[in-house]
Each structure stands twice: as C-alpha cells, then as structure tokens.
C-alpha positions as CSV (number, residue, x, y, z in Angstrom):
1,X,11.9,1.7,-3.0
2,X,9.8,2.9,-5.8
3,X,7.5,6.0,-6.5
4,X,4.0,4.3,-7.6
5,X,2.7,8.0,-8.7
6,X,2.8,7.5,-12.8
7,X,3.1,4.1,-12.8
8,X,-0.1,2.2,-11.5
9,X,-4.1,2.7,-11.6
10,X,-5.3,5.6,-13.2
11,X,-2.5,7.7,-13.0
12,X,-0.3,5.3,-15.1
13,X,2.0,7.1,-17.3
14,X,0.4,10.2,-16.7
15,X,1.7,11.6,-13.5
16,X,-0.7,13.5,-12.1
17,X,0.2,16.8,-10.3
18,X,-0.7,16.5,-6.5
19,X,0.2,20.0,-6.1
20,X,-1.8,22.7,-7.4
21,X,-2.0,26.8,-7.2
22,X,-2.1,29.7,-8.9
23,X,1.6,30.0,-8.6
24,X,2.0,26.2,-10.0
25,X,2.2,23.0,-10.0
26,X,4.2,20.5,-9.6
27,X,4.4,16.9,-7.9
28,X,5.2,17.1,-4.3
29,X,3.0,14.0,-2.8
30,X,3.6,10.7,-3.5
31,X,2.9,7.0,-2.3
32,X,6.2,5.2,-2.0
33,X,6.6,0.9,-1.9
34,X,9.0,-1.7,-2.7
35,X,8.5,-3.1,-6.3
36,X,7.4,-6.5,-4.5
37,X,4.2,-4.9,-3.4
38,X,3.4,-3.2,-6.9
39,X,1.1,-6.4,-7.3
40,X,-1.2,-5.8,-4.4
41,X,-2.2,-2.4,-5.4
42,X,-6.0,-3.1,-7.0
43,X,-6.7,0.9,-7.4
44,X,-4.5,4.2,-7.4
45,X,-5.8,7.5,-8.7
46,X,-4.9,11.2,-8.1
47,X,-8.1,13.0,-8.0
48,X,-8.4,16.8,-9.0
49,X,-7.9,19.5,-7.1
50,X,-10.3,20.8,-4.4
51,X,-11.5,23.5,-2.8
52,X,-10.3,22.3,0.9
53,X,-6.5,22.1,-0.3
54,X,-3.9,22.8,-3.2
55,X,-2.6,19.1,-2.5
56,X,-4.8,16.9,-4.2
57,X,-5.8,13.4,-2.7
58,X,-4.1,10.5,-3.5
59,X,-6.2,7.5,-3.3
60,X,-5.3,3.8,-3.4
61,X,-6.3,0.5,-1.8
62,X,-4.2,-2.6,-1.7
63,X,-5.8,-6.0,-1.9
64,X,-4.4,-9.2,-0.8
65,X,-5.2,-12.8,-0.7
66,X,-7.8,-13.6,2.2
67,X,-6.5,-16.3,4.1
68,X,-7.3,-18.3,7.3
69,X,-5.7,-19.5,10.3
70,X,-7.4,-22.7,10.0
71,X,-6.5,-22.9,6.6
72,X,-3.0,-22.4,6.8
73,X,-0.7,-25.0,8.6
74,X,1.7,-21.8,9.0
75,X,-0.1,-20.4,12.1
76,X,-1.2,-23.8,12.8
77,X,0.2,-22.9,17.1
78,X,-1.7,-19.8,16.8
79,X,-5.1,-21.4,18.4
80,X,-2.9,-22.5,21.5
81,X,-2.7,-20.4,24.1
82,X,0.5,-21.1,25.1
83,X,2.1,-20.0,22.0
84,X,0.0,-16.9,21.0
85,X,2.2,-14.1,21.8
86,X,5.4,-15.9,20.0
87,X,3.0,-16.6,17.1
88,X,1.9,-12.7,16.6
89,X,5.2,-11.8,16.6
90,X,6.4,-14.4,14.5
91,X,3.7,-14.1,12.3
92,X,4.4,-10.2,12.0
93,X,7.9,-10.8,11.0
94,X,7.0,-13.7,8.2
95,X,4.8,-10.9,6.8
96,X,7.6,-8.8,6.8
97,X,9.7,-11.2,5.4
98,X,6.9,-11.3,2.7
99,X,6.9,-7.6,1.4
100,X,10.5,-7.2,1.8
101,X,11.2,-9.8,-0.1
C-alpha cells in the first residue's frame, strides 16, 4: 500500500497539508492504494483550506476502461439466468483479482 498524497495530480511532489490551524499544520488525511491502481487515478488535488473545517478536501476520481458484457467473452454466462448470481460473484472476485494484482 502506497500513500498517493505527493505523488499524483496536482499535489505531485508537493504534498499538500490537509490539516490546517492556527496551531499548525501538518498532513493527517490521506488517500491510500496499491501501486497497481496508481494508473487509474485521472485527477487528485488537495484544495485549500475552508471555512467549514481545518481538514482540507481531498479530491480525486479514478477512471477506468468502459467495457461491455456483450463485448467481453469473460461475462459471456452473465445474460443467463441460470448463472447470474455465480457470475456477480465471480465477476467481483476477477476484479479483485485485478487491483490486487
């Protein structure tokens, strides 16, 4: 597991603070994946502080491939009804498979 804060987006090598008062600041809010994923994230920025908190929002979206059932003989027994319960769950552990790996 990695720490993303200072390494992607617009916090890259910078390392924003996420935590700051009139006593100080320091980094105490972070967004943590495996290395694997680093790929998927599309946008990650620590925005200044606000009014509404001393913790300052950490925004990032992660953008993967769009794909298709249709299009992909690996849920092919995913339109019959038979199978459909077996192929959630198998699909949620190839995805899991995926990241992990």
């Amino acid at each position: 597991m990695r720490i993303l804060n200072g390494r992607l987006g617009d916090d890259r090598n910078i390392g924003k603070y996420t935590y700051v008062a009139s006593t100080g600041s320091s980094v105490v809010d972070y967004v943590i994946s495996t290395p694997n994923m680093f790929k998927f994230v599309s946008h990650f920025v620590v925005h200044e502080p606000n009014i509404l908190s001393d913790h300052c929002i950490i925004d990032f979206d992660l953008t993967f491939e769009k794909r298709t059932v249709a299009d992909d003989p690996l849920y092919a027994d995913c339109n019959n009804p038979h199978t459909s319960v077996d192929c959630k769950y198998g699909t949620i552990l190839k995805f899991i498979t995926f990241i992990v790996n």
